[in-house]
C-alpha positions as CSV (number, residue, x, y, z in Angstrom):
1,X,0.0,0.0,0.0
2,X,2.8,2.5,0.3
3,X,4.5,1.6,-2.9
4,X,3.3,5.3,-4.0
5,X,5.0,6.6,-0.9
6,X,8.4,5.3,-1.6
7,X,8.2,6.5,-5.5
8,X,7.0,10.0,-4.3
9,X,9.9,9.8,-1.5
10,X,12.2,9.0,-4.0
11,X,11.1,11.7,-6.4
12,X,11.8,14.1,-4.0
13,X,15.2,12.8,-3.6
14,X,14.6,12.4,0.2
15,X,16.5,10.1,2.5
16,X,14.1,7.7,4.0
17,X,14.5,4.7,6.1
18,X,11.1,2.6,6.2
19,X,9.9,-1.0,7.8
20,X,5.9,-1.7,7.0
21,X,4.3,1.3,8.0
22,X,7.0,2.7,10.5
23,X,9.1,5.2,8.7
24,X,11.8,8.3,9.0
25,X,12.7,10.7,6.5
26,X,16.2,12.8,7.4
27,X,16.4,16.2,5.8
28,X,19.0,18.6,7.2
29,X,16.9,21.4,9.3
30,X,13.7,21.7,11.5
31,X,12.1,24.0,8.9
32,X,12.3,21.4,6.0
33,X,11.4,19.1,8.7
34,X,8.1,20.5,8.9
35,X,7.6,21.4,5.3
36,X,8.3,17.7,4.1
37,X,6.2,16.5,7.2
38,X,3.4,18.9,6.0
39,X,3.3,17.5,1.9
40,X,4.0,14.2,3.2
41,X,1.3,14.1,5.9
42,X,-1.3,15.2,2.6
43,X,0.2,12.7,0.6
44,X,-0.7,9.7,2.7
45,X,-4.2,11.0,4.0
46,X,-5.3,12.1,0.3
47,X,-4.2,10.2,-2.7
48,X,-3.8,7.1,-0.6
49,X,-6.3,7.7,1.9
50,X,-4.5,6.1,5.1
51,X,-4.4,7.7,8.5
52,X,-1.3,8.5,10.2
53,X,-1.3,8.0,14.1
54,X,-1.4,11.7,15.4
55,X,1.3,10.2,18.7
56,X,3.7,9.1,16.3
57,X,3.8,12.2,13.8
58,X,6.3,14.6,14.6
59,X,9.5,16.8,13.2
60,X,12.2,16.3,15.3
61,X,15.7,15.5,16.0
62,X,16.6,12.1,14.6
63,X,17.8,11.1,18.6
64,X,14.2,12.1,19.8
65,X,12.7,9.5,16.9
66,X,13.4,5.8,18.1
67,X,13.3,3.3,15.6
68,X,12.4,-0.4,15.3
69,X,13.2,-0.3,19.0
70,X,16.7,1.7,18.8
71,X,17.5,5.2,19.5
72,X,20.8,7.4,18.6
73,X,22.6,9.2,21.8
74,X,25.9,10.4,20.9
75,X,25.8,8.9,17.3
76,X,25.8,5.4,18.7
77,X,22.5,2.7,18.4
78,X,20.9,2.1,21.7
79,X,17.9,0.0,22.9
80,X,14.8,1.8,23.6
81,X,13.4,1.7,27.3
82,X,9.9,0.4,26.0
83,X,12.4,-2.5,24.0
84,X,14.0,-3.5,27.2
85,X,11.3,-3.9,29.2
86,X,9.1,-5.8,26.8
87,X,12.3,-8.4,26.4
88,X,12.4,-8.4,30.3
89,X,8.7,-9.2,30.2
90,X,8.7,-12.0,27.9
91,X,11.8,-13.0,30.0
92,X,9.9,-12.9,33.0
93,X,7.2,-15.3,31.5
94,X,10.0,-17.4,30.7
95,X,11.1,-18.0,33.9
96,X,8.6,-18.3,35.9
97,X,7.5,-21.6,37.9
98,X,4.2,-21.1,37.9
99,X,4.0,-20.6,34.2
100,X,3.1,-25.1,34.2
101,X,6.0,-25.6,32.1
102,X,9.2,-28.3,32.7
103,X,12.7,-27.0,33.6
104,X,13.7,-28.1,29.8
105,X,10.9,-26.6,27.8
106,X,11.4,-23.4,29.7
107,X,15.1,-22.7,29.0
108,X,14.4,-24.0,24.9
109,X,11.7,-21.2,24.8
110,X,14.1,-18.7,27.0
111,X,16.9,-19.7,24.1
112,X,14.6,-18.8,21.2
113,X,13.6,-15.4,23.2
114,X,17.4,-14.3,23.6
115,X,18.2,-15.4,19.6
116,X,14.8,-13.4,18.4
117,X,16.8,-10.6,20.4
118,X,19.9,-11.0,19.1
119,X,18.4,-10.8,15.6
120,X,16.3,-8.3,16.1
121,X,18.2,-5.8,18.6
122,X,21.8,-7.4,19.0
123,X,23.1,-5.0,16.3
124,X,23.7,-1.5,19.4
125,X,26.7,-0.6,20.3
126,X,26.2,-0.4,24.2
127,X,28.4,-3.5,25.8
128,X,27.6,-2.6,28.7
129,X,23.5,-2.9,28.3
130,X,24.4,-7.1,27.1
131,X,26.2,-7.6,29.9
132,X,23.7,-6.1,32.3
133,X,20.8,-7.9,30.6
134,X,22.8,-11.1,30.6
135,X,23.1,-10.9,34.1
136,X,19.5,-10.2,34.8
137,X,18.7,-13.3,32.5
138,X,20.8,-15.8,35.4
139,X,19.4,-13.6,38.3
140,X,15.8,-15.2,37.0
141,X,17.0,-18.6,36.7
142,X,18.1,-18.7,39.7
143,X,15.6,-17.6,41.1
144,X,13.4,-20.1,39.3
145,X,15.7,-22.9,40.5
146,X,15.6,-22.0,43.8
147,X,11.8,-21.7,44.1
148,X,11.5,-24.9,42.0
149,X,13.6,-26.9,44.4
150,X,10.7,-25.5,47.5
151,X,12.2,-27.3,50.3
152,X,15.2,-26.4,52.2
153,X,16.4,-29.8,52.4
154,X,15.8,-30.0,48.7
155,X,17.7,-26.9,48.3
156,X,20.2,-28.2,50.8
157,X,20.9,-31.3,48.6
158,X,21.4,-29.6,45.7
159,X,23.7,-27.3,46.9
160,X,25.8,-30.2,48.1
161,X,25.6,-31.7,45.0
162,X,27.1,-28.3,43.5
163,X,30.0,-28.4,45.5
164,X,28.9,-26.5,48.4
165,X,30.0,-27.2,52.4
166,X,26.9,-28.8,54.6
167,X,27.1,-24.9,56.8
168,X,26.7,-22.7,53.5
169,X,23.4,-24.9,52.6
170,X,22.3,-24.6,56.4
171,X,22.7,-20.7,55.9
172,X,21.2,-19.8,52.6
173,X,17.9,-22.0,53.4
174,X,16.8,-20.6,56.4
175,X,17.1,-17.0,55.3
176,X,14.3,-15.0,55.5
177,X,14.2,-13.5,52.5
178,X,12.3,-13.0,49.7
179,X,12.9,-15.4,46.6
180,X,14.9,-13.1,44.1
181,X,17.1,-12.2,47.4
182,X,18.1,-15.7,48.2
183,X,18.7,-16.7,44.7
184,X,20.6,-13.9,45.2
185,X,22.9,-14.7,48.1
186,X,26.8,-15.5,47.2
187,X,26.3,-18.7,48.3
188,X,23.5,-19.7,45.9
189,X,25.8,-17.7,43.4
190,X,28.5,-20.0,43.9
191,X,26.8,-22.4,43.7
192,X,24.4,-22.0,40.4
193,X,27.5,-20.2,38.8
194,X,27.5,-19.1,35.1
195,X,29.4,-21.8,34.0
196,X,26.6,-24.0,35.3
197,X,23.8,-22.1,34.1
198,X,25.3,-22.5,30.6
199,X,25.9,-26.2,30.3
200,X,22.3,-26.5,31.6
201,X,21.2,-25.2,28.6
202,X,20.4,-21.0,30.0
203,X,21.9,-18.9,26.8
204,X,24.4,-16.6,27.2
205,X,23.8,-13.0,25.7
206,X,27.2,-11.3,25.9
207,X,28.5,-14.2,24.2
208,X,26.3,-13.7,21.1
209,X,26.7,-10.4,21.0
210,X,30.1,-10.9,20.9
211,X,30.1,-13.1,18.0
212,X,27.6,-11.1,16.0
213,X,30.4,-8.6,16.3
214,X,32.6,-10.8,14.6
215,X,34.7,-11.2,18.0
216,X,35.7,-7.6,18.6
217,X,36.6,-7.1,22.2
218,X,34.1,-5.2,24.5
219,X,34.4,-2.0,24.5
């Protein structure tokens, strides 16, 4: 439907990026800004009779107009907040006991989350926002361990099985805290630790963003 659109972009010899119906058009001031938003705002709502979505129509700078789920701060791609959360969301769902799912069926549909992200938002430049996520990502299964396991004998077993001393699985399972806090603890840390999580199966997100890079070194 916007086949006209791109030919009457490209007429215009304007720079225009465009996915579906989501589009941005770069021109060099605020005043041609609003004169090309003006003709082009008449172009979709006469001869092709579309609506445009008044929240989304604007002239501005191109670091004030996310796109796809990235935004530009100091010339460098970033993940929008709104893109974030909604992975942290569907992460959430992920790892959640109460969601009915096995332990093996939940980290299979946790992997295809984290590679749909890759592939979709693994191209920003921000190291530092993988790593962070990444260690979000174990924080939940952890925590999804350690409330799967319920009992603190249970939990005591495993963590003996892991490696740990009899007194560090008396002291993380009668804490009093909250779930996400014990899974939390050092001990349980030391226990579940990255290595671990990764030959279970839990993917590893600065790892993939560090071969989509082609193995540059973090930054």
């Amino acid at each position: 439907m916007l086949d006209d659109l791109d030919k009457e972009v490209e007429r215009r010899g304007l720079r225009c990026a465009r996915y579906a119906a989501d589009f941005r058009i770069v021109v060099r001031s605020q005043r041609a800004a609003q004169r090309v938003l003006q003709s082009i705002s008449r172009c979709i709502e006469g001869p092709l009779r579309l609506r445009i979505n008044p929240s989304k129509r604007k002239a501005a700078r191109l670091s004030a107009c996310p796109f796809l789920g990235f935004e530009l701060r100091r010339g460098k791609r970033h993940w929008t907040h709104a893109a974030v959360q909604r992975f942290k969301e569907r992460g959430r769902d992920r790892t959640t006991r109460s969601n009915g799912r096995h332990r093996t069926s939940r980290l299979e549909a946790l992997k295809r989350e984290v590679s749909g992200w890759r592939n979709d938002f693994g191209y920003s430049h921000r190291y530092a926002e993988v790593v962070e996520l990444d260690q979000w990502l174990r924080r939940r299964v952890r925590r999804c361990d350690w409330t799967q396991w319920k009992r603190p004998r249970t939990r005591r077993r495993h963590l003996l099985a892991l490696g740990r001393a009899r007194d560090d699985g008396t002291l993380a399972t009668r804490s009093r805290k909250g779930y996400g806090r014990r899974a939390s603890h050092s001990i349980v840390q030391r226990a579940l630790t990255t290595q671990w999580l990764w030959h279970q199966g839990v993917p590893t997100m600065r790892q993939q963003w560090m071969d989509l890079h082609d193995g540059a070194s973090a930054p």
